[in-house]
N, C-alpha and C positions, 0 to 999 in steps of 0.2 A: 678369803682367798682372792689375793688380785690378780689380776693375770700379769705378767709379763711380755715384752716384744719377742721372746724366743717361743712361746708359747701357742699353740696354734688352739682354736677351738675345739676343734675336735679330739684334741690330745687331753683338752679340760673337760671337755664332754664325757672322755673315755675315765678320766681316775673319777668323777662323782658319781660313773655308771659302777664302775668297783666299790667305792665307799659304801651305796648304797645297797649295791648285793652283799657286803662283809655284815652292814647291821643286821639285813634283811637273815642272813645267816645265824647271827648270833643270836636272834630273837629264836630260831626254830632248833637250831639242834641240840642244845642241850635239856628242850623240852622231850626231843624223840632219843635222845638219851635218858633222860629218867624211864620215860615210857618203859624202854627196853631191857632197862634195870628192874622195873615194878614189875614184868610179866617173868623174867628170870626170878627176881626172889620172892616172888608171891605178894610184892607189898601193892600201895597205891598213893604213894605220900610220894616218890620221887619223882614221879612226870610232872603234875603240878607244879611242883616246886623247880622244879627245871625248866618250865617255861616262864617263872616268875622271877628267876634268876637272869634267865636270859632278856625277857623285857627289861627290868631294871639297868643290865647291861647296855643294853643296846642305848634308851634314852642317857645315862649317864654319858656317850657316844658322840648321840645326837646333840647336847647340851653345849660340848667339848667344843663338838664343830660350829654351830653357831655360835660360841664366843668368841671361838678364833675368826670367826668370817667377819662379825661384827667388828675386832680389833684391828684385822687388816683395813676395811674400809674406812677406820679411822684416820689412818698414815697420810 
């Protein structure tokens, strides 16, 4: 991600403070979604599974973003 002259620092500060609450997010809620699904139906397979989902997510995320950050600094 390069920056641009229209670009102020703190405006790039603020979307990588987002980005990284959105991963930060995607890793937990669909863990406390199973959770909440396992205590409604009696089970104990879908919290796990939802926070394994949700890591896998998130790093597939993370990956994304550093290729793209590695490709811009190529340019």
């Amino acid at each position: 991600m390069t920056r641009t002259k229209q670009e102020s620092p703190v405006g790039e500060a603020v979307a990588w403070a987002s980005r990284i609450m959105a991963i930060g997010l995607l890793m937990f809620l669909p863990g406390v979604a199973g959770a909440w699904l396992d205590a409604r139906l009696g089970t104990s397979l879908v919290g796990p599974a939802g926070f394994v989902v949700g890591l896998g997510t998130a790093l597939l995320w993370l990956f994304q973003l550093g290729r793209r950050g590695r490709a811009g600094d190529r340019r």
